[in-house]
SEBAZA-895787 format. One record per residue (C-alpha): z, y negated, x negated; residue number from 1. Coordinates in steps of 0.001 Angstrom, whole numbers. Example, Ala and Ser with C-alpha at 12.3 -4.5 7.8 and 13.67 -1.06 7.14 Angstrom:
<volums>
{{7800 4500 -12300} 1}
{{7140 1060 -13670} 2}
</volums>
This chain:
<volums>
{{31045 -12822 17125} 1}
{{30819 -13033 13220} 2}
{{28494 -10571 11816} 3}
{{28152 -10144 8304} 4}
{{24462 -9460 7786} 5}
{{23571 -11392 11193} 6}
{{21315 -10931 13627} 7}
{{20661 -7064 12009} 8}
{{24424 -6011 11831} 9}
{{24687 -7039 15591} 10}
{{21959 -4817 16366} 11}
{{23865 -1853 15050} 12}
{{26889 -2640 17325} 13}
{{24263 -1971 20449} 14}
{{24080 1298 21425} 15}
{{21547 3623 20047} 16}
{{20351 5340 23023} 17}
{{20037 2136 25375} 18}
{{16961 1971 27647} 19}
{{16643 -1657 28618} 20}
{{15582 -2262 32541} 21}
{{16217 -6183 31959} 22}
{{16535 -8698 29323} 23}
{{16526 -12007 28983} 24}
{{14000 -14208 26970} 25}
{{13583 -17963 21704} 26}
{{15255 -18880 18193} 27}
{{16563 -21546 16244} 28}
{{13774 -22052 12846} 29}
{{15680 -20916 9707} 30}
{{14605 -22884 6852} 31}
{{12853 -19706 4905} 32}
{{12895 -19878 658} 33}
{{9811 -18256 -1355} 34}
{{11496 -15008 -2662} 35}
{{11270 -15511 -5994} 36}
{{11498 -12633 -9094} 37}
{{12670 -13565 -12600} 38}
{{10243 -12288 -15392} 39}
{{7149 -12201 -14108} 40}
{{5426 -13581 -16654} 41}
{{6512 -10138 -18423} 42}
{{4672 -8168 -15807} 43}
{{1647 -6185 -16101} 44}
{{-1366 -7466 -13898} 45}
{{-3875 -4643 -13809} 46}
{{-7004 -7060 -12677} 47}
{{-6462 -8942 -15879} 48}
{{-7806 -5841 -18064} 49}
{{-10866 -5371 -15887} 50}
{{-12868 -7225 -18156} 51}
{{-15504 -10118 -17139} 52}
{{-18135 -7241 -15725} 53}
{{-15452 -5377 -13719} 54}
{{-14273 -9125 -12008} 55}
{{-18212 -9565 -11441} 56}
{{-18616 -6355 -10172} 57}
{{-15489 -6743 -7664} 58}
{{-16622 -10021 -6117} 59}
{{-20201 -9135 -5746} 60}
{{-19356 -8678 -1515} 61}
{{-19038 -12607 -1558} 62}
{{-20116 -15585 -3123} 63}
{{-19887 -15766 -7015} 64}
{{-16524 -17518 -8153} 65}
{{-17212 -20990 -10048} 66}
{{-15685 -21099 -13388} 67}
{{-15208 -23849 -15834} 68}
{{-14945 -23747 -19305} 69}
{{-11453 -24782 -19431} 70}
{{-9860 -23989 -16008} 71}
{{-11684 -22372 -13064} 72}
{{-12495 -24223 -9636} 73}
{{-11080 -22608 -6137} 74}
{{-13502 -20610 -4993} 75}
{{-15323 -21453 -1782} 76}
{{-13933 -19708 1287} 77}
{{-15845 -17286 2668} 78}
{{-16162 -15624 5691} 79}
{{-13530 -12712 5052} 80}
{{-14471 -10553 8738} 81}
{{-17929 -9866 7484} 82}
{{-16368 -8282 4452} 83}
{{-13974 -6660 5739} 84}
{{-16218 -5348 8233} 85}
{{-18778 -4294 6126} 86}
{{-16022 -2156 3713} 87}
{{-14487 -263 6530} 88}
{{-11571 -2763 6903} 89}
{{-11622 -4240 10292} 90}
{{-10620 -2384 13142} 91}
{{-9125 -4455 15916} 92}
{{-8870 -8566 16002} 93}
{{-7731 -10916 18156} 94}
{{-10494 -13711 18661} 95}
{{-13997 -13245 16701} 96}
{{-13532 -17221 16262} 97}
{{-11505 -15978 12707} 98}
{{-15282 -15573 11413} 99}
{{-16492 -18919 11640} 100}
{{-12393 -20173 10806} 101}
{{-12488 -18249 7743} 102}
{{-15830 -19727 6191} 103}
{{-14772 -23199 7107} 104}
{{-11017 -23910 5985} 105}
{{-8357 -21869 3845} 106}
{{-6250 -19839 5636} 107}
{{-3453 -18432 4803} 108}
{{-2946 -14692 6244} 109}
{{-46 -12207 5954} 110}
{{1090 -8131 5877} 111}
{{4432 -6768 6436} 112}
{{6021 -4190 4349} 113}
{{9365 -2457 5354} 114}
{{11245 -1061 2593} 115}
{{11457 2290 3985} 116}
{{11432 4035 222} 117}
{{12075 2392 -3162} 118}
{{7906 1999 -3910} 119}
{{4714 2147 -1473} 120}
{{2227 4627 -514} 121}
{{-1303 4940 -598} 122}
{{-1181 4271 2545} 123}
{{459 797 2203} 124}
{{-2612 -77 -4} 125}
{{-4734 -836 2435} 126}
{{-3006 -3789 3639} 127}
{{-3093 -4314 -67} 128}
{{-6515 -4337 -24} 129}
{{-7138 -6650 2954} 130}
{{-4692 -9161 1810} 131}
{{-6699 -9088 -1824} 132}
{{-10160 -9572 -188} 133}
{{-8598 -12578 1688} 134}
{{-7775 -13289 -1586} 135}
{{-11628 -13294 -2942} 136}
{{-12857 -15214 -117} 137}
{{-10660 -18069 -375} 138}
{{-7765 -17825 1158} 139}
{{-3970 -16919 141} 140}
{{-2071 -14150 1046} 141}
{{1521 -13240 2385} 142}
{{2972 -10480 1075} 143}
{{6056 -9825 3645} 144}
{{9045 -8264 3115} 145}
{{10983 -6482 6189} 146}
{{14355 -6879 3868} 147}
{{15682 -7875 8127} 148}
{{12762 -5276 10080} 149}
{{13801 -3011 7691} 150}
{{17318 -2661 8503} 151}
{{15951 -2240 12105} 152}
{{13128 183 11895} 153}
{{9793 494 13957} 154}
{{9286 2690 16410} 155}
{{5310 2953 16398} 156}
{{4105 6180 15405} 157}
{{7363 7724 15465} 158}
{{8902 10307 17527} 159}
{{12363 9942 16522} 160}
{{14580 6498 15643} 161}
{{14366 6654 11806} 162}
{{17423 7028 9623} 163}
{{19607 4274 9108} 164}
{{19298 3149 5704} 165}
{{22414 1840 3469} 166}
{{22453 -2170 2508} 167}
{{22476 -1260 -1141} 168}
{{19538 1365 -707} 169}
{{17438 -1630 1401} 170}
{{17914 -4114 -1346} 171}
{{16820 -1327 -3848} 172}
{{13506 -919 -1940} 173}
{{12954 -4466 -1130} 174}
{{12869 -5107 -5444} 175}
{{11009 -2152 -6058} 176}
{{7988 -3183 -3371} 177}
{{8348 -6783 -4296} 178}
{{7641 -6209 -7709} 179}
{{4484 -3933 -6527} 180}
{{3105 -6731 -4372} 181}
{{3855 -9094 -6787} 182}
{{1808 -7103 -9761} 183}
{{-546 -6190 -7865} 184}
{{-1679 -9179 -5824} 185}
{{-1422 -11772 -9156} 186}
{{-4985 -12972 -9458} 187}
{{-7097 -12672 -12894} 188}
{{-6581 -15814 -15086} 189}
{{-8952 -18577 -14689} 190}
{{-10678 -17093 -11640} 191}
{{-9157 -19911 -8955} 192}
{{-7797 -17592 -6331} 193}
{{-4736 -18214 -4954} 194}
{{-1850 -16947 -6418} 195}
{{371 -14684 -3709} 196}
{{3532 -16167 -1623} 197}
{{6288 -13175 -960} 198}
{{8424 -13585 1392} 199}
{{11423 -11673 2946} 200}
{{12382 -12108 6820} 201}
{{15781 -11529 5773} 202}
{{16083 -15098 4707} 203}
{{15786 -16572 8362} 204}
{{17222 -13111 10098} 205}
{{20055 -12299 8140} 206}
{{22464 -15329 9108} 207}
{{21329 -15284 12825} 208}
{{23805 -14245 15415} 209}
{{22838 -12136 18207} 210}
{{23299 -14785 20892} 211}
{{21302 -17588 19093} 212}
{{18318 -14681 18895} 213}
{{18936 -13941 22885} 214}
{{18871 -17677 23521} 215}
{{16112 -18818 21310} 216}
{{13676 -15973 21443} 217}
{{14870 -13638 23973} 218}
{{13809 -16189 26423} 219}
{{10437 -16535 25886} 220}
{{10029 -12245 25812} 221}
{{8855 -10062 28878} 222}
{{10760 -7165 29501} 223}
{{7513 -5886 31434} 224}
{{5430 -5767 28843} 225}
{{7188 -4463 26346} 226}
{{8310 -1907 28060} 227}
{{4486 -964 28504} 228}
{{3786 -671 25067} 229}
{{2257 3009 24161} 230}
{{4936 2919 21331} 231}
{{7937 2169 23978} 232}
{{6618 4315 26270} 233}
{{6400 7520 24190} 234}
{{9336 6795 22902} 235}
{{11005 6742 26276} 236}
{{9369 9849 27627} 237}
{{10890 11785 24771} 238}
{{14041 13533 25098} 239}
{{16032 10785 22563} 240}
{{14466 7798 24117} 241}
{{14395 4627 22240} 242}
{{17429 2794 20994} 243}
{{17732 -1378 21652} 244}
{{17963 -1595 18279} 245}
{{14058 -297 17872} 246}
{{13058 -1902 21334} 247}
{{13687 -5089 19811} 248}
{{11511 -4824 16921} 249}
{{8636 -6055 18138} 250}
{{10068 -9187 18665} 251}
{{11491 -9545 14981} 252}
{{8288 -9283 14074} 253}
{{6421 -11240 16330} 254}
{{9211 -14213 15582} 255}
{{8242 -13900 11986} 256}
{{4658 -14596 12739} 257}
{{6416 -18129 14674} 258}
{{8791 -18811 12012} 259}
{{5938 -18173 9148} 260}
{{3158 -20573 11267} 261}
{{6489 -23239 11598} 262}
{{7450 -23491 7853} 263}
{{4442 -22595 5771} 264}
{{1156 -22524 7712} 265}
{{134 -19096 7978} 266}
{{-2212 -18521 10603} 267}
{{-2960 -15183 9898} 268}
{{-1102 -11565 10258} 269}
{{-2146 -8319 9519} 270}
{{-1458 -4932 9916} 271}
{{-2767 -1281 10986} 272}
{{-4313 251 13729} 273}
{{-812 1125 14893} 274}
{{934 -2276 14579} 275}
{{-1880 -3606 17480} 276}
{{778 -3750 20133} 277}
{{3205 -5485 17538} 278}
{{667 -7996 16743} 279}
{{-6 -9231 20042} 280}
{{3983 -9472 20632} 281}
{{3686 -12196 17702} 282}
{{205 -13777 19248} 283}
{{2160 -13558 22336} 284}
{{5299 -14993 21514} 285}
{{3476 -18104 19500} 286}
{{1985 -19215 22548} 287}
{{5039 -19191 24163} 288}
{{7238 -20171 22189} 289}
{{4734 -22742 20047} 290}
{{2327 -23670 23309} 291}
{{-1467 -23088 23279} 292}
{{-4256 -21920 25104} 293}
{{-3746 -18252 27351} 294}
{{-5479 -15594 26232} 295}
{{-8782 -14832 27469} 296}
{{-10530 -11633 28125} 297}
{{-11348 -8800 25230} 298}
{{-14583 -8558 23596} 299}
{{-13903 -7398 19976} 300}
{{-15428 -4981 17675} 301}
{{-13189 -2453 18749} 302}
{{-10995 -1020 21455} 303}
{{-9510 2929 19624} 304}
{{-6242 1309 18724} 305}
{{-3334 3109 19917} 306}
{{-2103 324 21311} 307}
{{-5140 -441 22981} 308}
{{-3874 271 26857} 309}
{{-1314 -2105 26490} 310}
{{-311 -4519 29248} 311}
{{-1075 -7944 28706} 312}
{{-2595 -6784 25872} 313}
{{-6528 -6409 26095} 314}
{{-8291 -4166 23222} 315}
{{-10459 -5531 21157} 316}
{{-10777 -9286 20774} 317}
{{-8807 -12189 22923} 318}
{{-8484 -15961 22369} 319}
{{-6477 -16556 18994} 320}
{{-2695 -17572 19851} 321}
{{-2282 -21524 20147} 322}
{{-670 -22897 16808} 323}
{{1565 -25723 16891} 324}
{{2141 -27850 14875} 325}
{{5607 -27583 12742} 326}
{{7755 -29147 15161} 327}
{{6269 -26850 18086} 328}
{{4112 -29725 19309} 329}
{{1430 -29052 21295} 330}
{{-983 -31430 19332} 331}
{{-1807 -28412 17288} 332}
{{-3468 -25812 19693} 333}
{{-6799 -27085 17776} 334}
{{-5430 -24492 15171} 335}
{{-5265 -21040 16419} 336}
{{-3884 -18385 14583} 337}
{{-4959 -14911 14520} 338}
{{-4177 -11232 14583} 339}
{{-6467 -8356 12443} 340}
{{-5904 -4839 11919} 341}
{{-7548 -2367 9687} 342}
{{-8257 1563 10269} 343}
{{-5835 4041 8866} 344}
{{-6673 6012 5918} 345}
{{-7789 9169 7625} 346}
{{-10019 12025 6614} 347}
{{-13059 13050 7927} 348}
{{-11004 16122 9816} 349}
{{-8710 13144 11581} 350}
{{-5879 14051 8861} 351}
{{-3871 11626 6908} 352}
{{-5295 10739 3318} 353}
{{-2190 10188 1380} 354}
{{-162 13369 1502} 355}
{{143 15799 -1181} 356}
{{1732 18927 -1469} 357}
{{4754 16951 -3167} 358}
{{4556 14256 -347} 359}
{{4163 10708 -179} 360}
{{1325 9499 -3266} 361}
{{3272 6794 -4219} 362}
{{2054 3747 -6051} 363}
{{5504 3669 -8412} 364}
{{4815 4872 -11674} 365}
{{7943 6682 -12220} 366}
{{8085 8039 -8189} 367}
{{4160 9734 -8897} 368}
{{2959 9385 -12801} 369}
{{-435 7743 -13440} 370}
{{-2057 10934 -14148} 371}
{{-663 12983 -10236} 372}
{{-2106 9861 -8818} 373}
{{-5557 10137 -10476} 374}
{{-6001 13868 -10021} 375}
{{-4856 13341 -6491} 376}
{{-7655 10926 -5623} 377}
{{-10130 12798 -8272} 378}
{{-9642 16215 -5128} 379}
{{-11066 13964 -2359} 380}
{{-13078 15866 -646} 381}
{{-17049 15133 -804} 382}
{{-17064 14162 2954} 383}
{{-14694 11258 2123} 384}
{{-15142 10010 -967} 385}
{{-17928 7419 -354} 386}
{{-15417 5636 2887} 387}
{{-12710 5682 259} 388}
{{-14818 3647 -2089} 389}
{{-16012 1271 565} 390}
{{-12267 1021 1472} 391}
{{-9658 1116 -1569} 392}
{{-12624 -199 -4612} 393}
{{-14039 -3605 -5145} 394}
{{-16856 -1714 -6283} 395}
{{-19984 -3818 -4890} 396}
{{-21595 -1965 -1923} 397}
{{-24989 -1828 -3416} 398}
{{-23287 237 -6468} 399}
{{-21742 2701 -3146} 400}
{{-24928 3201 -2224} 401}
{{-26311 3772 -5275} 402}
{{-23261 6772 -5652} 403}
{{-23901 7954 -2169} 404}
{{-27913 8324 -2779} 405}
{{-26840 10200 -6337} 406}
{{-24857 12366 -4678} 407}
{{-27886 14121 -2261} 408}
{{-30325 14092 -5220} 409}
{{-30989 16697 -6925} 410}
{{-29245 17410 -10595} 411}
{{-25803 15631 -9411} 412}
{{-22768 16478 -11698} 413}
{{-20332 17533 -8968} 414}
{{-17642 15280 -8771} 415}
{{-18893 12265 -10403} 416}
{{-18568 9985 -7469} 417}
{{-14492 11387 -7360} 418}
{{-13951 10551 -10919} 419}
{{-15499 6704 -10344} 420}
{{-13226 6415 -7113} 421}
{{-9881 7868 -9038} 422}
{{-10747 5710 -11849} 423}
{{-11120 2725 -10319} 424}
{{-8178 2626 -7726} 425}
{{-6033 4051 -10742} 426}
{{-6949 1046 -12466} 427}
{{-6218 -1008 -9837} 428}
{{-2727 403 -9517} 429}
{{-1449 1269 -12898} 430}
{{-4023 -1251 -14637} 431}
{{-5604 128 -17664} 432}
{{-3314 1507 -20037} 433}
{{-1681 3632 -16731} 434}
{{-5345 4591 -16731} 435}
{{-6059 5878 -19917} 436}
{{-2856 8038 -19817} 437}
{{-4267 9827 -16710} 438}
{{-7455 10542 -18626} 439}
{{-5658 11420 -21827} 440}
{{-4034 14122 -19822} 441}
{{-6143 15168 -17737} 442}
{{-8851 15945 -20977} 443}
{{-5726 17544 -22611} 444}
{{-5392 20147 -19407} 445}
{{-9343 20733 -19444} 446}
{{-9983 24674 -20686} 447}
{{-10749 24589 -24079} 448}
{{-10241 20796 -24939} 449}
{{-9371 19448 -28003} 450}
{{-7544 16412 -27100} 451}
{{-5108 14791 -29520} 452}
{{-2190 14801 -28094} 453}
{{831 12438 -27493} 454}
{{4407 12459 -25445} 455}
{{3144 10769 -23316} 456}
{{385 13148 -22017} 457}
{{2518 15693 -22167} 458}
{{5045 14772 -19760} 459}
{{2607 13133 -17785} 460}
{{831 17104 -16994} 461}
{{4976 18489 -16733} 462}
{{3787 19118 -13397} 463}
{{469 20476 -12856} 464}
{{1207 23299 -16132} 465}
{{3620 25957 -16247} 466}
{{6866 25389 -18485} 467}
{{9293 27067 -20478} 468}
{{12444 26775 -22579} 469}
{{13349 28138 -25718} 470}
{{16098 27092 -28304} 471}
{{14765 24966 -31332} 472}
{{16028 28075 -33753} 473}
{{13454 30071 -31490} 474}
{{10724 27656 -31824} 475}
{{10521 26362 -35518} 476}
{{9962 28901 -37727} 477}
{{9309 31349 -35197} 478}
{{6329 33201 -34887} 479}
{{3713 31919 -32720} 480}
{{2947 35614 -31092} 481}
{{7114 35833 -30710} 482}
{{7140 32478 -29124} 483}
{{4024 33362 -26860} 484}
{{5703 36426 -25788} 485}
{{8913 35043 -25456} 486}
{{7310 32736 -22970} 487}
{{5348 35040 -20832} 488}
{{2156 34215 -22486} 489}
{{-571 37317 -23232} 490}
{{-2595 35969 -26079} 491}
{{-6398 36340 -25879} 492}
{{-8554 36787 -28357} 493}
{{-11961 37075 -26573} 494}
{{-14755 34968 -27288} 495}
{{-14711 31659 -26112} 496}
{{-10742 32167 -25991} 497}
{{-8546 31643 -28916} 498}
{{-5012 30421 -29186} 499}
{{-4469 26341 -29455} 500}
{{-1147 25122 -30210} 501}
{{-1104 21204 -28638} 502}
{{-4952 21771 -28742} 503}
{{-5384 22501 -32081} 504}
{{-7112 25973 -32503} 505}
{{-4843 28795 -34761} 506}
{{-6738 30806 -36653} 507}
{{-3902 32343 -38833} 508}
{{-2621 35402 -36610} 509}
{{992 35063 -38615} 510}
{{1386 31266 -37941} 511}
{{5236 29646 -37469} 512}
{{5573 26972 -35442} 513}
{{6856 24469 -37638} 514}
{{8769 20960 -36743} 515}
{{5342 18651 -37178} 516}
{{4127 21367 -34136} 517}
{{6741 19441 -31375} 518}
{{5472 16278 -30233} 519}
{{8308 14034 -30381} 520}
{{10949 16332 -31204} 521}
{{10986 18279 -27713} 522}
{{7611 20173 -26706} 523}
{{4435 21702 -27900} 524}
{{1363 22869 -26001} 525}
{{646 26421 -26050} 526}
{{-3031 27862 -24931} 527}
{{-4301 31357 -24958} 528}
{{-7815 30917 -23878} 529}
{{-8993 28539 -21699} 530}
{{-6826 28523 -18617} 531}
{{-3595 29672 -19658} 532}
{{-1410 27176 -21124} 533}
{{1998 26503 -21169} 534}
{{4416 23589 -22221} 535}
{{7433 25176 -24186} 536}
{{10094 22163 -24503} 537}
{{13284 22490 -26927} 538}
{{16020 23559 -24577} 539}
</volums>
């Protein structure tokens, strides 16, 4: 049967509510392309404006990058569990053999993404993270993107099948992430790191039929065992069960792992706590499909994964999947590859860090402005905030520390180890200038500040201050008291108070607003004392 997005549209002909009881068990190798993006040389790359003492700073966890005068030599590869490890990073992993791997030869190591929304979450940026300190030691990483998985959807952590996304709507996500992972993954000029591969499973997925993905991986899968996956299982024991189209995730994924090892060398995959399960499926499924040595018994760092019970799936560490070599010979079991997960951003009360009261804290500039994304890290709590440096900074630990041991003495300004987090992962994100904007506006909301301001600012606090509208004949040459109480506003003229229009302190009590009062055209900033402010745009 002719499908016209392949192996995914098949899937969607399955029925939604099957429970499989039996299925057969291996795939044809695609020939995969490097998903390319025209203008990059356009984009921003927020590591670039760090500056030489901010790159020093970030790479202080391993060995000092050698630099030449004219270009830079690769760094040495280091041993990327101990840092991990030693940040907060490592969680679960399959073989504690990746140590000694990882300080002797360059590996290359990959993260999915599924374009469930147009831009990431804070959440996402932990594999972010990983992938970057991978990065740092030595090694090169693989951004994925689940343009096939995507169309699929996983089922771990969920309750319910998730919504079935439109083609154009996928394609629209998979650009948007791309050019995140992209940006934010380019290494600083002359530094030697490796410069990111991004890849998209929909080049090897999307023109394979369902019968050639029965015959050539479905073969080498084990009903029994995937069935006991926690994920599965829930899933099953809930009153919509689990569709075949999310029962066969796991082994999209794990055949990208195979397909990845086959055409470029990766040896590497990683993922959350959650994706455990998922990543042995791909471990799994390489030594199947690929040959290699059987896994031996856990003994890992770790064993709270929710996929921990598993069958044939042992928590903490096991033997490292058997690696072929690209022709599936078994001459290349020498090279094992690999699977690593990291915790999940969590709270100190168990909750998810990454949720405001607006939702998702995306990493999109125009989904969650610079500034929402600042003040939303700048409100971690004081029980968190020295984890979340360890976990989403470079900041060197010794510098942590030094923040942590401020932070019980006495005389600490409250909040001062908030602002260094918010400021440095806002950096990270939305580089400098999408850092300076933040500040800008959040000085220009401070009571009683006299920050110049700009459009920019302006809209960039649209959310966090009240608003009005009033016609421009009711704005210039109106009275400021008129257009105060015309607003709602009670003006104050108690000490310490005073009436600021865009920060500017009023004196005369007959003042107009005049045209040079709106900032660009369409707002001014309106503040009767200290706290009450409001942001009157031309209707």
């Amino acid at each position: 049967m002719a499908c016209r997005s392949g192996l995914t549209s098949c899937s969607r002909l399955c029925a939604r509510a099957f429970r499989p009881t039996s299925m057969p068990t291996r795939l044809l190798v695609g020939v995969a392309r490097p998903h390319a993006l025209e203008g990059l040389s356009s984009l921003r790359q927020p590591w670039r404006s760090l500056g030489a003492s901010c790159l020093r700073a970030a790479a202080t966890d391993i060995e000092p990058l050698q630099q030449g005068s004219a270009a830079a030599t690769a760094p040495q590869v280091q041993d990327v569990c101990a840092v991990l490890q030693s940040r907060g990073l490592l969680q679960d992993v399959t073989s504690p053999d990746l140590a000694t791997v990882s300080s002797q030869e360059q590996l290359l190591a990959y993260c999915g993404f599924d374009p469930t929304a147009e831009s990431l979450h804070l959440g996402n940026l932990l594999g972010i993270m990983v992938l970057a300190w991978f990065q740092r030691c030595g090694h090169t990483p693989v951004a994925l993107l689940g343009g096939a998985t995507g169309r699929v959807g996983d089922p771990s952590g969920k309750s319910a099948e998730r919504p079935v996304l439109s083609e154009e709507l996928i394609e629209r996500n998979v650009k948007g992430i791309e050019l995140t992972l992209r940006t934010l993954l380019q290494p600083p000029p002359g530094s030697g790191l490796s410069e990111p591969l991004v890849l998209n499973n929909l080049d090897w997925f999307g023109g394979m039929g369902l019968l050639t993905f029965l015959r050539e991986i479905g073969k080498y899968a084990r009903v029994g065992t995937m069935l006991a996956k926690e994920s599965v299982r829930k899933r099953m024991e809930s009153e919509s069960g689990i569709s075949y189209t999310e029962f066969t995730y796991q082994l999209l994924q794990g055949y990208d792992f195979v397909h990845m090892r086959r055409q470029y060398g990766v040896r590497v995959q990683v993922g959350g706590s959650d994706q455990w399960g998922n990543i042995l499926a791909g471990t799994d499924l390489m030594r199947r499909m690929m040959g290699g040595p059987e896994a031996a018994d856990a003994c890992g760092p770790s064993s709270s994964s929710s996929e921990a019970g598993d069958a044939a799936a042992p928590t903490g560490t096991q033997q490292g999947a058997g690696a072929g070599s690209s022709d599936g010979s078994e001459g290349a079991a020498a090279d094992p590859c690999f699977g690593l997960t990291f915790p999940l951003l969590l709270k100190a009360d168990g909750s998810k860090f990454g949720k405001s009261e607006g939702g998702a804290v995306w990493l999109n500039a125009d989904m969650l402005s610079p500034y929402q994304f600042y003040q939303f890290l700048f409100k971690t709590a004081d029980a968190d905030v020295i984890k979340f440096l360890r976990m989403l900074t470079f900041l060197p630990l010794e510098e942590v520390a030094s923040i942590e041991a401020a932070m019980q003495a006495p005389g600490y300004a409250a909040n001062t180890a908030q602002r260094r987090l918010a400021e440095e992962v806002t950096r990270f994100v939305h580089g400098e200038q999408g850092l300076q904007q933040a500040l800008k506006a959040t000085q220009a909301l401070a009571p009683g500040a006299a920050t110049k301001l700009d459009a920019d600012s302006l809209e960039a606090i649209a959310g966090d201050a009240p608003s009005a509208s009033l016609p421009r004949d009711r704005l210039v040459g109106a009275l400021l008291a008129d257009v105060m109480a015309a607003v709602g506003m009670q003006p104050s003229k108690a000490a310490g108070g005073g009436v600021r229009v865009n920060n500017e302190r009023i004196e005369d009590e007959l003042h107009m607003l005049s045209e040079e009062d709106l900032i660009d055209s369409r707002m001014v900033l309106i503040a009767a004392g200290k706290k009450n402010k409001m942001l009157v745009r031309v209707a």
